[in-house]
C-alpha positions as CSV (number, residue, x, y, z in Angstrom):
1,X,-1.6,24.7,23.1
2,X,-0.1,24.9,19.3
3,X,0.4,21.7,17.3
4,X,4.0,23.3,17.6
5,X,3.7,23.1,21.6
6,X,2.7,19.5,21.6
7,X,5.4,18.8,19.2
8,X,8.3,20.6,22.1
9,X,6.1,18.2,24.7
10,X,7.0,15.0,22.3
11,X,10.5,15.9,21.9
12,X,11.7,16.8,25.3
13,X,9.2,14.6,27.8
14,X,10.6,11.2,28.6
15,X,8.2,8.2,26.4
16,X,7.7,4.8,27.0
17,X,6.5,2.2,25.1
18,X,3.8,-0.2,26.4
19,X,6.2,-2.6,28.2
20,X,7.6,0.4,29.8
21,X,10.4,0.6,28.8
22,X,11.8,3.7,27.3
23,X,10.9,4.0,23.4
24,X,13.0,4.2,21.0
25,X,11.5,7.6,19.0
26,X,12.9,9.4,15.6
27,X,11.7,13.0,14.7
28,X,12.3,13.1,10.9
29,X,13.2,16.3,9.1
30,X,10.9,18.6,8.0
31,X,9.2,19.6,5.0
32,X,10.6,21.8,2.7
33,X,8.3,24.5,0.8
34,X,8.3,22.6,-2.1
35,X,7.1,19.7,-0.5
36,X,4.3,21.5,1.5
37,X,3.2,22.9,-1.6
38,X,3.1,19.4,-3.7
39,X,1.2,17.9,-0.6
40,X,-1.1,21.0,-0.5
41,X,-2.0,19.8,-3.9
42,X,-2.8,16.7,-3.4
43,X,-5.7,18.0,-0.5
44,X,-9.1,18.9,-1.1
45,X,-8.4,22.0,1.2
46,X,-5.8,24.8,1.8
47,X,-3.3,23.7,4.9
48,X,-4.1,25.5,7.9
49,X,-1.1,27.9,9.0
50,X,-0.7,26.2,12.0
51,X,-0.3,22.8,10.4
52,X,2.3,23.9,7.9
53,X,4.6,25.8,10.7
54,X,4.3,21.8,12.3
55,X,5.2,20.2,8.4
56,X,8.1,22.4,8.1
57,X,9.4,21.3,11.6
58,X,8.5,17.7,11.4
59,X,7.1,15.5,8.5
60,X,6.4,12.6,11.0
61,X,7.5,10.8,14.1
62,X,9.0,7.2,13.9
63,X,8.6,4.7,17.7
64,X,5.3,6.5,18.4
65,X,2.4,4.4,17.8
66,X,4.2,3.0,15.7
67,X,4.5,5.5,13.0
68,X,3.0,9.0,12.6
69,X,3.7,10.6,9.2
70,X,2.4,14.1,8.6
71,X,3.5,14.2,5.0
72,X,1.0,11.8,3.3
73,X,3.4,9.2,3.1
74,X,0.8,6.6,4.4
75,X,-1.8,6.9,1.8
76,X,-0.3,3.7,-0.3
77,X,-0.9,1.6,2.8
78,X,-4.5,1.7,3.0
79,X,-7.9,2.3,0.9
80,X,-10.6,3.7,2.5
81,X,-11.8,5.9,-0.4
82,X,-15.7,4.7,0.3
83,X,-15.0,6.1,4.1
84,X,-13.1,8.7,3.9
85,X,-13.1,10.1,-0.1
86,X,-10.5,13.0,0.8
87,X,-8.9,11.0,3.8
88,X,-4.9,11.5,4.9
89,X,-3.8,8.6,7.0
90,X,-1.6,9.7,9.0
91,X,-0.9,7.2,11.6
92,X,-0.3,3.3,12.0
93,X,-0.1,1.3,14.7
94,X,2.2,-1.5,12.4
95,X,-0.7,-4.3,12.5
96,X,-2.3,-2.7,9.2
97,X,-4.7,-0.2,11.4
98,X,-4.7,3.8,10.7
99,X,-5.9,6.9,12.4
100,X,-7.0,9.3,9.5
101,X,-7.7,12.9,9.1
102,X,-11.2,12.9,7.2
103,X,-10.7,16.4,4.9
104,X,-13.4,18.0,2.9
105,X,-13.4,21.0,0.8
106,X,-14.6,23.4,3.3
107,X,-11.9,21.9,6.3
108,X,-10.6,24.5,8.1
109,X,-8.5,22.1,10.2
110,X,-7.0,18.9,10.2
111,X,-9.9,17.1,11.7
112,X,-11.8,14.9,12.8
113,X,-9.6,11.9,12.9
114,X,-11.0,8.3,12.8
115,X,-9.5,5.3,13.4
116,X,-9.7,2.6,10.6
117,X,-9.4,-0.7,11.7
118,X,-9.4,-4.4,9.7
119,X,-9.7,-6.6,12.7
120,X,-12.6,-6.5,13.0
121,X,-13.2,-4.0,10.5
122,X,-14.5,-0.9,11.9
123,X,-14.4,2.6,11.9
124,X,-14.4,4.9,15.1
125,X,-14.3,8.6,15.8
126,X,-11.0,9.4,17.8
127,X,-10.0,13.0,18.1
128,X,-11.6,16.2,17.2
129,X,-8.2,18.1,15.8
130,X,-5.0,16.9,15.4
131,X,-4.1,19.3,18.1
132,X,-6.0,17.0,20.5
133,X,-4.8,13.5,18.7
134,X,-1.2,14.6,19.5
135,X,-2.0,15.7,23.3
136,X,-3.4,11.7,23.6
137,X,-0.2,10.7,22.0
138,X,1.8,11.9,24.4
139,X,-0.5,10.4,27.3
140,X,-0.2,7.2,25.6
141,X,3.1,7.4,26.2
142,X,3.5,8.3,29.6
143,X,2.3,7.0,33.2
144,X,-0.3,6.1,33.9
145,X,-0.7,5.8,29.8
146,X,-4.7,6.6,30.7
147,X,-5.1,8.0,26.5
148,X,-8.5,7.9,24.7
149,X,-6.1,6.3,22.4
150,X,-5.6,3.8,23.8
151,X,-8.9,3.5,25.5
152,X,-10.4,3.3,21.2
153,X,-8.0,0.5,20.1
154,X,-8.2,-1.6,22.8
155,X,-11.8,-1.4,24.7
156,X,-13.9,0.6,22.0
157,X,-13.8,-1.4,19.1
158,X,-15.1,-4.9,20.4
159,X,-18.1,-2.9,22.2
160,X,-19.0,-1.7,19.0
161,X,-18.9,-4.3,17.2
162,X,-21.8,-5.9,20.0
163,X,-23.5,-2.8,19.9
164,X,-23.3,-0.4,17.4
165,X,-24.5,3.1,17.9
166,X,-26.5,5.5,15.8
167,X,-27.4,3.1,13.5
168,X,-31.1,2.5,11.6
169,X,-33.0,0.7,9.3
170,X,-33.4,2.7,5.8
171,X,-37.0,1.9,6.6
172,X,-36.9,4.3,10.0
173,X,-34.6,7.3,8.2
174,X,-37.5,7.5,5.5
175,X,-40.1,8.4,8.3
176,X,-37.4,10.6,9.9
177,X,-38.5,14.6,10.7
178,X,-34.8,14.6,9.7
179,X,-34.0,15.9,5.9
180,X,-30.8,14.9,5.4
181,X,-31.5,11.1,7.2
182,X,-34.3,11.1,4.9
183,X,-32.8,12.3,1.5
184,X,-30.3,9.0,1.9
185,X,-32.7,7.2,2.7
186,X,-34.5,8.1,-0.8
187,X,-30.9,7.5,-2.6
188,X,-30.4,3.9,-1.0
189,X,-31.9,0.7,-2.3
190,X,-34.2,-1.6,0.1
191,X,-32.5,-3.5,3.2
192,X,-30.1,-1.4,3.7
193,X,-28.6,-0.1,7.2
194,X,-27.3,3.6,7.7
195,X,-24.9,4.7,10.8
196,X,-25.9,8.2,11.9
197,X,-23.2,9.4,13.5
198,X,-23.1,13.1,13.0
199,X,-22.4,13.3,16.9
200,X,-20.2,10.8,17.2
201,X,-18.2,10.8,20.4
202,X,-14.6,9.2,20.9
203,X,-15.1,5.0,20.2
204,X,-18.4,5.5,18.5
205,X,-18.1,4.0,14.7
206,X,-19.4,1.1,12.5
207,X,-18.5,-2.5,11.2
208,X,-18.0,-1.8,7.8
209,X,-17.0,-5.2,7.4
210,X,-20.8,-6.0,7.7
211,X,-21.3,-5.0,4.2
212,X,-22.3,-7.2,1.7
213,X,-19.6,-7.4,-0.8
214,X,-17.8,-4.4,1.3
215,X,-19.9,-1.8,-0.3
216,X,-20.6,1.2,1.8
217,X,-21.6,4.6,0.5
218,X,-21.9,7.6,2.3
219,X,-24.2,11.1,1.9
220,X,-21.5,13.9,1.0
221,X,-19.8,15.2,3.6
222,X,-21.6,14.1,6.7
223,X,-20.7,11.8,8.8
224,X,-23.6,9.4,7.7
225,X,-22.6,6.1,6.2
226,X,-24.8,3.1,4.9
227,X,-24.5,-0.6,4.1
228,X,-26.2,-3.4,2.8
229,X,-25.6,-6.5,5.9
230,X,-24.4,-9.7,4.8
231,X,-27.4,-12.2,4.7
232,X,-28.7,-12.5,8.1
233,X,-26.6,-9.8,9.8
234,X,-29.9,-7.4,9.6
235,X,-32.0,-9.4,12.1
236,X,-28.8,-9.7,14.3
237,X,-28.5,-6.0,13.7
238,X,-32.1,-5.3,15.2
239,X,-32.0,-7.2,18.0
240,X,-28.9,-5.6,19.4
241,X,-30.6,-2.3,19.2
């Protein structure tokens, strides 16, 4: 299916909202040229074709979640710059929690897409595409509302906040077979705790509220981050592994 597709499926399949009753939804105009341009701009990477046939149908969706905005019109809500250095929220759920496309220079689509959230503060990997993000919106919406979406913001994030995946010592990544583990593990100073998570699947993530003083860095591109825990977080760390 086309991100235009999944759009037609929004629009003209009945929704509900999680009390189940029927949700009150807004498609808001789309983008105009001009606009598509200015945003194309701001992005590290050229807009696919198929996402700007979508931005010049519909710049976002208003009773879904509970805002999606494909214009860039979330970025003043949230910093995530140390996550996501090139990241375009571009969905809320209205309790200060995002889903955000993380863009790099050699994108070729809008994806992946991570949920960011503050309570506790985490990070997991939700959709591959946007094309797939807007297929679990629409089961979110619908009986038997069974959507990955879902299934990340309310089950995922407490599990991996017990037990975090794909996560080692700086100590382990420096006797890794693994170059680019180990060429972090040169850059980062002692104690400190990178989350491999290069093959992340849907809910896995880390806390990056474990960081002392917040600070997380991450290698480039790849989806390898690394923190320094809080006092006595590290020995909690290992014996969850």
């Amino acid at each position: 299916m086309t991100l235009l597709d999944h759009l037609h499926d929004l629009r003209t399949s009945p929704l509900f909202d999680e009390a189940e009753v029927p949700a009150n939804v807004t498609f808001l105009t789309g983008m105009s040229h001009d606009e598509i341009a200015t945003l194309a701009k701001t992005l590290p990477c050229p807009i696919p074709g198929d996402v700007a046939l979508l931005l010049a149908e519909c710049r976002g969706i208003d009773g879904l979640l509970d805002q999606i905005d494909f214009s860039g019109g979330l970025r003043n809500q949230i910093e995530a710059d140390d996550l996501f250095p090139h990241g375009l929220p571009i969905a809320s759920d209205g309790y200060g929690n995002f889903w955000i496309i993380d863009l790099h220079s050699h994108s070729t689509t809008w994806g992946p897409i991570w949920f960011h959230c503050h309570d506790a503060p985490t990070i997991a990997w939700q959709s591959a595409d946007l094309d797939s993000f807007l297929g679990e919106v629409l089961r979110l919406h619908q009986p038997p509302f069974a959507s990955l979406i879902d299934e990340v913001h309310e089950q995922r994030i407490g599990t991996m906040v017990t037990k975090p995946p794909g996560q080692l010592s700086r100590e382990e990544a420096l006797s890794s077979s693994d170059a680019l583990l180990f060429a972090f593990a040169q850059s980062l100073p002692e104690g400190w705790v990178i989350a491999d998570l290069r093959e992340a699947k849907v809910g896995d993530g880390f806390e990056w509220g474990r960081a002392d003083k917040l600070e997380v860095r991450r290698y480039g591109t790849a989806q390898l981050w690394a923190y320094k825990p809080k006092r006595g977080l590290f020995d909690m760390l290992l014996k969850r592994r």
